[in-house]
SEMITI-325094 format. One line per field, with one value per residue (C-alpha): residue in one letter; y, z negated, x negated. Coordinates in nm, 2 decimals. Each point is the difference from the previous one (the first is absolute). Example, Ala and Ser with C-alpha at 12.3 -4.5 7.8 and 13.67 -1.06 7.14 Angstrom:
// SEMITI-325094
rest <- A;S
v <- -0.45;0.34
w <- -0.78;0.07
u <- -1.23;-0.14
// end
This chain:
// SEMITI-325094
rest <- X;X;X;X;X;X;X;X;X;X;X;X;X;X;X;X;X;X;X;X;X;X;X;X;X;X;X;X;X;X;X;X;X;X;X;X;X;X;X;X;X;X;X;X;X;X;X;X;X;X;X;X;X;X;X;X;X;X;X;X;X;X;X;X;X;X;X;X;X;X;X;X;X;X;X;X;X;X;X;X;X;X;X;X;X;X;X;X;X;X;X;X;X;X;X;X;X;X;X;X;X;X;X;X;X;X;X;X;X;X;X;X;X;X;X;X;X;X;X;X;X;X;X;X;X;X;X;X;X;X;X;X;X;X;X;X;X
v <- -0.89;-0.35;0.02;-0.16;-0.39;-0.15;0.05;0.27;0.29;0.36;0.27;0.22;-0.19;-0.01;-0.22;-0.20;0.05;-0.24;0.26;-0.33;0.18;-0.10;-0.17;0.22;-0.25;0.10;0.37;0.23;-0.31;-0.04;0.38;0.01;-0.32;0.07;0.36;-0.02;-0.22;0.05;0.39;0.05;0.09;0.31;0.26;-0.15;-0.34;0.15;0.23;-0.33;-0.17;0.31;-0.05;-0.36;0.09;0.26;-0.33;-0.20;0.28;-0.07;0.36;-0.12;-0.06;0.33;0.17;-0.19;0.13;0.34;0.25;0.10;0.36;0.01;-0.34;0.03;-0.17;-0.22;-0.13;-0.02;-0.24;-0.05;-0.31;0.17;0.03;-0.27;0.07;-0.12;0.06;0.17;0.15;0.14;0.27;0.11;-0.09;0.22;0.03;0.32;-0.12;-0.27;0.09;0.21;-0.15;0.08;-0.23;0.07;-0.22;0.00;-0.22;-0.10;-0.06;-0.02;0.10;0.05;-0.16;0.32;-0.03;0.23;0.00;0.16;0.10;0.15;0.03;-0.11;0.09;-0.25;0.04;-0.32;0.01;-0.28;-0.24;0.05;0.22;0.23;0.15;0.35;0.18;0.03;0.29;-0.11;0.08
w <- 1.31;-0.22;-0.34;-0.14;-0.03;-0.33;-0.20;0.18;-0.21;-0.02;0.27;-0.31;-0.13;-0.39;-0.21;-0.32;-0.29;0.13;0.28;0.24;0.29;-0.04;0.24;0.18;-0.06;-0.43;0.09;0.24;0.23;-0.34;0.09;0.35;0.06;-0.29;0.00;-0.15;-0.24;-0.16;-0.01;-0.04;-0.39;0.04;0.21;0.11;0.08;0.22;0.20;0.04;0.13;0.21;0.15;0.05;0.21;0.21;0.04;0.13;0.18;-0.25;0.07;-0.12;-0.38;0.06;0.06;-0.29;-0.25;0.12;-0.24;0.15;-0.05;0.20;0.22;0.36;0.25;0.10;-0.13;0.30;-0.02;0.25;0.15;0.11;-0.29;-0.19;-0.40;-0.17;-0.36;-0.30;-0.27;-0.29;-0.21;-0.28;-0.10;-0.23;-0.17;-0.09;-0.19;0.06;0.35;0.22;0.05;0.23;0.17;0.15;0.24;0.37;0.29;0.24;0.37;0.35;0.31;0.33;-0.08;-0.27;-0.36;-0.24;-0.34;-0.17;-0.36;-0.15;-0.33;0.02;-0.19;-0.15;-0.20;-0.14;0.02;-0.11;-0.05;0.30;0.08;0.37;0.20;-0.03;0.20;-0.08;0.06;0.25;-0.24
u <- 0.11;0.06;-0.11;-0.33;0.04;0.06;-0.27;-0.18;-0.10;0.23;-0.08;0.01;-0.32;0.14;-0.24;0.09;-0.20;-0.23;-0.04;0.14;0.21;0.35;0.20;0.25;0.28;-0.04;-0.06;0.15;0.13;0.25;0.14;0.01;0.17;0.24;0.08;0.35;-0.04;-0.37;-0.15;-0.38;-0.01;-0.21;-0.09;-0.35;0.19;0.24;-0.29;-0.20;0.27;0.10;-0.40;0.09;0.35;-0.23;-0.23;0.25;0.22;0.28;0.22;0.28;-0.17;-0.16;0.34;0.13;-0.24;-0.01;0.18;0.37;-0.17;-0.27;0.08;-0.04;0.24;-0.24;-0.39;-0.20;-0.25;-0.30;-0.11;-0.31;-0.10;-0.22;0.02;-0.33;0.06;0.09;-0.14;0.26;-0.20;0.28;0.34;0.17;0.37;0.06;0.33;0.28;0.08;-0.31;-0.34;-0.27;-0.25;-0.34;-0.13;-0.19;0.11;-0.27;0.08;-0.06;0.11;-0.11;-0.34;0.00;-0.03;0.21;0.13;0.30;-0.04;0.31;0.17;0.31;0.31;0.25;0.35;0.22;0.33;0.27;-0.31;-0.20;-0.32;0.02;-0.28;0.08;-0.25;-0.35;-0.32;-0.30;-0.33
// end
């Protein structure tokens, strides 16, 4: 799937203070297209851009970001599946390196609704945050 033309608001639905939608192209569109060179800064950047790759059936950014721990061979990504938003709940750092994010993800598929609300686990390590694994609530 192509990413959101310029200008078009985030998948991940981030707001400025304003509570404007940001463009994707100055939030996650910034990680995804530019994995190597610019990490999200914090655990809840990195799962919103992690919603945005399952968006736009980026695997490879979801293998990238995946802890070497826990990390799957492959992300499988489903382009059955229509994502209709976002909702993060709580971000919290329990110290320098492990956070934990709460969030749901609406979708749809097969003409069904469904939503996935899961607290995820993060850990940084040599300046990057990783999905770890995270508990369906």
């Amino acid at each position: 799937m192509a990413a959101p033309a310029a200008g078009a608001p985030c998948p991940c639905a981030r707001a400025d203070l304003k509570k404007r939608p940001l463009a994707f192209v100055h939030c996650c569109g910034r990680y995804l297209g530019h994995f190597d060179t610019t990490p999200a800064p914090d655990a809840e950047s990195l799962m919103r851009s992690r919603y945005c790759a399952y968006v736009l059936q980026d695997a490879r950014y979801l293998v990238a970001t995946w802890h070497a721990g826990t990390r799957p061979a492959e992300a499988e990504t489903d382009p059955g599946i229509k994502w209709l938003g976002l909702a993060v709940h709580a971000h919290r750092q329990s110290d320098a390196t492990h956070a934990e994010v709460e969030f749901v993800a609406r979708y749809r598929m097969a003409g069904r609704a469904a939503r996935i609300h899961e607290r995820s686990r993060f850990m940084r390590e040599d300046g990057r945050w990783f999905y770890v694994d995270g508990d369906v609530c």
